[in-house]
PyMOL Python script that loads the backbone (N, CA, C, O; Angstrom):
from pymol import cmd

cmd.read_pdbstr("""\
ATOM      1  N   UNK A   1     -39.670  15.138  -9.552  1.00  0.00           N
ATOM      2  CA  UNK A   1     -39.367  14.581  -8.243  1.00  0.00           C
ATOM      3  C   UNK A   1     -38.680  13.224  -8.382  1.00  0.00           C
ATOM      4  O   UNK A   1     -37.638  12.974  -7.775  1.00  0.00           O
ATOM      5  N   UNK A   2     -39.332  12.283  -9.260  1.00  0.00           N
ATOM      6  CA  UNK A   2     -38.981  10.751  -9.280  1.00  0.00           C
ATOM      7  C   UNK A   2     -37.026  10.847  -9.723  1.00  0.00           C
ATOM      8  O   UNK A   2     -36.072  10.242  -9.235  1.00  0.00           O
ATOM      9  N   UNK A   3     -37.125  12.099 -11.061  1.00  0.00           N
ATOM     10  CA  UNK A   3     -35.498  12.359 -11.356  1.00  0.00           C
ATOM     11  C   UNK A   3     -34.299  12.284 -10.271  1.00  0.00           C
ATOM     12  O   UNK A   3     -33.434  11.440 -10.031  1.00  0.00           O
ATOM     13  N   UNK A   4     -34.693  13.762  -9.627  1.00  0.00           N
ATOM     14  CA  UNK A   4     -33.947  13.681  -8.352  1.00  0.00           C
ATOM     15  C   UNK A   4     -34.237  12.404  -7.485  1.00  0.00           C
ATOM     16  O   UNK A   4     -33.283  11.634  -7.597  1.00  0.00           O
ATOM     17  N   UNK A   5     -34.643  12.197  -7.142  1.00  0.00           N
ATOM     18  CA  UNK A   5     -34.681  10.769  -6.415  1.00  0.00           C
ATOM     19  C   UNK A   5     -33.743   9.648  -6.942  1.00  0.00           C
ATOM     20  O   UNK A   5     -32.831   9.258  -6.212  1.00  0.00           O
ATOM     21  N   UNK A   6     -33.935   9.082  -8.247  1.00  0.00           N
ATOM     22  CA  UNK A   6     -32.846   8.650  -8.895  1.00  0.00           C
ATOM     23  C   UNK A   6     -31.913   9.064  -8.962  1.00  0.00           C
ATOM     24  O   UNK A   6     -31.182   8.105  -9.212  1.00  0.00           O
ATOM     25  N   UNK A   7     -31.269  10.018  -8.904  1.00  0.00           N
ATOM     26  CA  UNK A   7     -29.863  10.582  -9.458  1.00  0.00           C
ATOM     27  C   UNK A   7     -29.719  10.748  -7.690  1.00  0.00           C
ATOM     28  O   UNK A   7     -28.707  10.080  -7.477  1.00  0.00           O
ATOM     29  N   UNK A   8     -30.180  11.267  -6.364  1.00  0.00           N
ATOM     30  CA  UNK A   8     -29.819  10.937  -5.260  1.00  0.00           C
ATOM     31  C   UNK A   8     -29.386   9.497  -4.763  1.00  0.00           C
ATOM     32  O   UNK A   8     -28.446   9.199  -4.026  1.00  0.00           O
ATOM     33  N   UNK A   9     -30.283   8.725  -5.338  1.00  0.00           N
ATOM     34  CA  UNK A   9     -29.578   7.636  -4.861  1.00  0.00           C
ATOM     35  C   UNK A   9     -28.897   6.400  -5.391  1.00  0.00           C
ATOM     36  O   UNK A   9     -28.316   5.460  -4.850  1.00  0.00           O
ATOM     37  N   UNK A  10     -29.230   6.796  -6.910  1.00  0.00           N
ATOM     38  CA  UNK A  10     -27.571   6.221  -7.541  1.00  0.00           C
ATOM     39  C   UNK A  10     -26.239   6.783  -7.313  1.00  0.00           C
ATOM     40  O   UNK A  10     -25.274   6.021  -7.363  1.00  0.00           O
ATOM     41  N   UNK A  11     -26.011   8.492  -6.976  1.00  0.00           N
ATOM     42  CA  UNK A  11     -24.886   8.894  -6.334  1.00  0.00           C
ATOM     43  C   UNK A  11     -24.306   8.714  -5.308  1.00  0.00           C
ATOM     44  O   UNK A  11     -23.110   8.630  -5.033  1.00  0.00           O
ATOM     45  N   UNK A  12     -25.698   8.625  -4.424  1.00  0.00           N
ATOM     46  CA  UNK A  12     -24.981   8.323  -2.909  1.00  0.00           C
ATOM     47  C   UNK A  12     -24.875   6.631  -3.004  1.00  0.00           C
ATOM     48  O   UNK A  12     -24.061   6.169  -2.204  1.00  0.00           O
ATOM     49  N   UNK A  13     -25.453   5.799  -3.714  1.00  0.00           N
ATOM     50  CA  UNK A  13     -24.953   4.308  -3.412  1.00  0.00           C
ATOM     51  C   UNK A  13     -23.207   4.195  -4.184  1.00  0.00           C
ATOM     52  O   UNK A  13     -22.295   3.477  -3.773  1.00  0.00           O
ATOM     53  N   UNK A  14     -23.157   5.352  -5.640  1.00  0.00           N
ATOM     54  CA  UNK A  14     -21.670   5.135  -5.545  1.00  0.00           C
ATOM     55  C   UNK A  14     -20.827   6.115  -4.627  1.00  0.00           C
ATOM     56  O   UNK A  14     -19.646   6.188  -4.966  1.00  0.00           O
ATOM     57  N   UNK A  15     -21.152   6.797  -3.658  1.00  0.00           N
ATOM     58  CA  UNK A  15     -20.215   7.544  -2.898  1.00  0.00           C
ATOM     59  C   UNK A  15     -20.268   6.163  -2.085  1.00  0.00           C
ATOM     60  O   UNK A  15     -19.145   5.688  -2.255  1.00  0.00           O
ATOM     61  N   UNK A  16     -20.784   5.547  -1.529  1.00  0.00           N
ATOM     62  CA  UNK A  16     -20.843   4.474  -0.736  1.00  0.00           C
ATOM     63  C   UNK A  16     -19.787   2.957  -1.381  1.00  0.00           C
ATOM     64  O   UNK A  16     -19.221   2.119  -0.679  1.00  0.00           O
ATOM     65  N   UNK A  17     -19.804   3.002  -2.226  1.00  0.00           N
ATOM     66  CA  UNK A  17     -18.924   1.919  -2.422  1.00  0.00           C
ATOM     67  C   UNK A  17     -17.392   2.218  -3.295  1.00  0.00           C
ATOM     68  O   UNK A  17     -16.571   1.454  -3.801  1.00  0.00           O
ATOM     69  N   UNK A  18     -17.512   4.211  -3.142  1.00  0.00           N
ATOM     70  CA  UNK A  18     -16.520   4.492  -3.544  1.00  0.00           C
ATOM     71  C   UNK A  18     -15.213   4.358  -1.891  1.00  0.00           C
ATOM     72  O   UNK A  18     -14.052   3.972  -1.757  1.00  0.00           O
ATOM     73  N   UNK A  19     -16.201   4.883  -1.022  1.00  0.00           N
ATOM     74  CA  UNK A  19     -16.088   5.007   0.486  1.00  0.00           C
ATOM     75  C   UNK A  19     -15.440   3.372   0.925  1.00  0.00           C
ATOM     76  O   UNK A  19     -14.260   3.142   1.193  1.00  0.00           O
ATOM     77  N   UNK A  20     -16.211   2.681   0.912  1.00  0.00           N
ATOM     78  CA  UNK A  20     -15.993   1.055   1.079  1.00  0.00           C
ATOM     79  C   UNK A  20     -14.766   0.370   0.349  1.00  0.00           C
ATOM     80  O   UNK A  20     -14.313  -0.712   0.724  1.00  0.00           O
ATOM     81  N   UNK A  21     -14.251   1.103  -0.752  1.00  0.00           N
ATOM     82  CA  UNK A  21     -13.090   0.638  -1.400  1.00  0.00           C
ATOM     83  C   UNK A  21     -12.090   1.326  -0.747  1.00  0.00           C
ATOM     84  O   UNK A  21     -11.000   0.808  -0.504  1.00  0.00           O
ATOM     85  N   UNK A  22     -12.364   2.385  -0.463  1.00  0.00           N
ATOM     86  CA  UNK A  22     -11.175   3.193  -0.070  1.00  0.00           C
ATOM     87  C   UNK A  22     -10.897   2.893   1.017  1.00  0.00           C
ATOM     88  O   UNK A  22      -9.699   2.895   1.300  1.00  0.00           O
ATOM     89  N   UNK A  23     -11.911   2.509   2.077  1.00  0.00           N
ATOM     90  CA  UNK A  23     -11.484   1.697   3.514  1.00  0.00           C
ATOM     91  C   UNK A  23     -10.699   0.919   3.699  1.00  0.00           C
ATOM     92  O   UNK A  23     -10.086   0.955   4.766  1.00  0.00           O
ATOM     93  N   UNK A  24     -10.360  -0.286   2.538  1.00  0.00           N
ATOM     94  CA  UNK A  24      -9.657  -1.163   2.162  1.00  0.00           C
ATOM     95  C   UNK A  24      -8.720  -1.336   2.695  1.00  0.00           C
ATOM     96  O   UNK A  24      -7.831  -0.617   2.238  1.00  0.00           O
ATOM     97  N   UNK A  25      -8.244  -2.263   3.881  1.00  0.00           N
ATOM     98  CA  UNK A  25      -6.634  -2.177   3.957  1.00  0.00           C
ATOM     99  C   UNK A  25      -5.627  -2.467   3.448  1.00  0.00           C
ATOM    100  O   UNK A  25      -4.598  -1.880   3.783  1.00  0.00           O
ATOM    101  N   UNK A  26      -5.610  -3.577   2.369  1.00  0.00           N
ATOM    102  CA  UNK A  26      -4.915  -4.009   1.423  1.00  0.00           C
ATOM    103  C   UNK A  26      -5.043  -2.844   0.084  1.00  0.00           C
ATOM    104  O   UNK A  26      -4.145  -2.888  -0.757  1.00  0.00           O
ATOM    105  N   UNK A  27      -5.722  -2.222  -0.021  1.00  0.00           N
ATOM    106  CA  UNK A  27      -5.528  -0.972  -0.777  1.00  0.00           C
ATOM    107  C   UNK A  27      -3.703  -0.070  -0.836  1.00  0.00           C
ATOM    108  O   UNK A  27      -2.987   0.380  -1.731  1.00  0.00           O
ATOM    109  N   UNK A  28      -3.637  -0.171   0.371  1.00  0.00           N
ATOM    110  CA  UNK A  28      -2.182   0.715   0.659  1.00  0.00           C
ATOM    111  C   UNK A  28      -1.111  -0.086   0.574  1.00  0.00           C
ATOM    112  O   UNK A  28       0.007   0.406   0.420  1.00  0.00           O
ATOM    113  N   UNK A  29      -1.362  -1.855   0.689  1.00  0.00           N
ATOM    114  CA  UNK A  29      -0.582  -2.390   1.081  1.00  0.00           C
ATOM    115  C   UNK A  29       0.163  -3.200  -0.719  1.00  0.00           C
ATOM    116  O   UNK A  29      -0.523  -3.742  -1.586  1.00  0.00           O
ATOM    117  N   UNK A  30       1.830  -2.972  -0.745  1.00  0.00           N
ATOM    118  CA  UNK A  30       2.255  -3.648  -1.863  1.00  0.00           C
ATOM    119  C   UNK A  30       3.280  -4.659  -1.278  1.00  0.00           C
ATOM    120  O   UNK A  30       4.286  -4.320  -0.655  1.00  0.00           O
ATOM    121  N   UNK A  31       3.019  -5.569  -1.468  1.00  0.00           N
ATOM    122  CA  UNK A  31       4.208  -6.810  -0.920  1.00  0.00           C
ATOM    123  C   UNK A  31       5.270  -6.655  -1.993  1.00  0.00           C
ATOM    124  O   UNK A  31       5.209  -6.333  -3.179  1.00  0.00           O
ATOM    125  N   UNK A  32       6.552  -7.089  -0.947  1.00  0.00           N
ATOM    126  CA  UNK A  32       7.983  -6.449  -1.835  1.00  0.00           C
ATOM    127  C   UNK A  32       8.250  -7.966  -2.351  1.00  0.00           C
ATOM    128  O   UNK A  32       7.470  -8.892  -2.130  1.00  0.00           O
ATOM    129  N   UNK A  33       9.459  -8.080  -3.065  1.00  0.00           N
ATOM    130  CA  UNK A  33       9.860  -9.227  -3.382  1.00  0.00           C
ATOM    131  C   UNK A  33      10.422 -10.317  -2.349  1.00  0.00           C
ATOM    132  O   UNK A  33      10.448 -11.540  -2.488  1.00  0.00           O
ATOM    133  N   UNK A  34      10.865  -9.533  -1.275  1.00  0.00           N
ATOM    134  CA  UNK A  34      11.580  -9.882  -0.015  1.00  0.00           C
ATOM    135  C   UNK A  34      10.534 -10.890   0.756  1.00  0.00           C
ATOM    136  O   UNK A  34      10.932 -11.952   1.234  1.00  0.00           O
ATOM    137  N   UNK A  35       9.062 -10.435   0.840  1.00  0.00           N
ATOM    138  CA  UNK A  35       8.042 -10.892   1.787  1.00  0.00           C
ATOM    139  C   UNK A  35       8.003 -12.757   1.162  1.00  0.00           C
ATOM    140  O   UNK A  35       8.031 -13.300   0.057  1.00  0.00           O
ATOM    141  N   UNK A  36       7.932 -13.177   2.478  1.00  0.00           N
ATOM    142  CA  UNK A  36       7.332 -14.298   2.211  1.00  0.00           C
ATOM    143  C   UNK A  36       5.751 -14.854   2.087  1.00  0.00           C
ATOM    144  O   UNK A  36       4.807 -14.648   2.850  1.00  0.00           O
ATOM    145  N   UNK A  37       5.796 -15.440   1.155  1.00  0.00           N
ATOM    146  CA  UNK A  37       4.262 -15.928   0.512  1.00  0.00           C
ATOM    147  C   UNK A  37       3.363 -16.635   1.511  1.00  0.00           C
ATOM    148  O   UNK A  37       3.569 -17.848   1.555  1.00  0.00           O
ATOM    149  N   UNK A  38       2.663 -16.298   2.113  1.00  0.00           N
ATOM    150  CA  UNK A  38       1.601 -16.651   3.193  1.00  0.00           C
ATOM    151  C   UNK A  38       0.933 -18.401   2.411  1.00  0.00           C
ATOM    152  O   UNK A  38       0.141 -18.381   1.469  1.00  0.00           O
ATOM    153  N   UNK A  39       1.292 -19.339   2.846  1.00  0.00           N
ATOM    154  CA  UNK A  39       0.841 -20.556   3.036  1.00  0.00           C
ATOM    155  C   UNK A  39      -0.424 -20.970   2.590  1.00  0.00           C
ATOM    156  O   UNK A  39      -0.855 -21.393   3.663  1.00  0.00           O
ATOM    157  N   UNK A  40      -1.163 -21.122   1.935  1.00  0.00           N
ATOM    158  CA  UNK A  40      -3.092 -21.311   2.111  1.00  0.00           C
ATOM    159  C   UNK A  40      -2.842 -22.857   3.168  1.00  0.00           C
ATOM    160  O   UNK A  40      -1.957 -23.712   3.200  1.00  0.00           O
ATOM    161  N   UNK A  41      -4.326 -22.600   4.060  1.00  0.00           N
ATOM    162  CA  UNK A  41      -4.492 -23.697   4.783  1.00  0.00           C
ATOM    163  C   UNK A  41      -4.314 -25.216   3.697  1.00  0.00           C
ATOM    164  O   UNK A  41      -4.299 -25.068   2.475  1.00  0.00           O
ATOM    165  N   UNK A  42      -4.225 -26.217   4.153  1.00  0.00           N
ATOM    166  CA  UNK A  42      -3.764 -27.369   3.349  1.00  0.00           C
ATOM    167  C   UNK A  42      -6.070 -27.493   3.333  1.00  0.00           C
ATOM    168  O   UNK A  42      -6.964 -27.074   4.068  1.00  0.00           O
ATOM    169  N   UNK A  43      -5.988 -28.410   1.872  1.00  0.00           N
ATOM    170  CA  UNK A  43      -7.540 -28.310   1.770  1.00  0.00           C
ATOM    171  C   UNK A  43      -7.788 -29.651   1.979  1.00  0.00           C
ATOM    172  O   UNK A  43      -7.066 -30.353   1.271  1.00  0.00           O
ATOM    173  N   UNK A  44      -8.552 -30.272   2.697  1.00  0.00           N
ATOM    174  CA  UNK A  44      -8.985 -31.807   2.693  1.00  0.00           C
ATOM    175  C   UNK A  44     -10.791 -31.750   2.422  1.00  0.00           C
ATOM    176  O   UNK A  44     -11.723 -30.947   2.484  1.00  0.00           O
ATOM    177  N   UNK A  45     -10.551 -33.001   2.134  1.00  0.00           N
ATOM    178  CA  UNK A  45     -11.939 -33.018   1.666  1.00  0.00           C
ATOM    179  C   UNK A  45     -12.814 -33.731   2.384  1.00  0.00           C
ATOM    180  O   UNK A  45     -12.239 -34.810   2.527  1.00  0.00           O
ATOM    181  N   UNK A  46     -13.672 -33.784   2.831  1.00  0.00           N
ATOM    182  CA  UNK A  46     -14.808 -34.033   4.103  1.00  0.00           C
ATOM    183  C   UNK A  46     -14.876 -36.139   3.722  1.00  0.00           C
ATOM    184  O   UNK A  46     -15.065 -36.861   2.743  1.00  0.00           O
ATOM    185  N   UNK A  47     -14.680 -36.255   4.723  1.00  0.00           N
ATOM    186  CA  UNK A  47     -14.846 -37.987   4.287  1.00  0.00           C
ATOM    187  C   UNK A  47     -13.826 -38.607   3.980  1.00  0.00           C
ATOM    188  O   UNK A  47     -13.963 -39.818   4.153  1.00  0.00           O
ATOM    189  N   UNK A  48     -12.331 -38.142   3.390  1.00  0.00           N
ATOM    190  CA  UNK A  48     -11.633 -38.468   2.723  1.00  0.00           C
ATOM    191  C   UNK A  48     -10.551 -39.432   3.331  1.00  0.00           C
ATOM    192  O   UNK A  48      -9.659 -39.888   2.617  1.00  0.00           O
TER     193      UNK A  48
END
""", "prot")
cmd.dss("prot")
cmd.show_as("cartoon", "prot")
cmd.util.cbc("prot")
cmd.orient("prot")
């Protein structure tokens, strides 16, 4: 009993984060050479 139990739910936790990757929207997505490079916010530092 304890077997199956293990092997149920180590499979289904990786169907689950096989599921969760594949949701991914940046998964499908390939930026061309053309795209322009998205900015990061400027970083300041608290107090400064």
């Amino acid at each position: 009993m304890i077997d199956n139990l293990a092997l149920g739910l180590s499979h289904g936790l990786m169907m689950l984060a096989a599921f969760l990757l594949l949701k991914r929207p940046d998964l499908d997505r390939e930026p061309s050479p053309h795209d322009t490079p998205e900015k990061p916010a400027p970083k300041t530092r608290p107090g400064a």
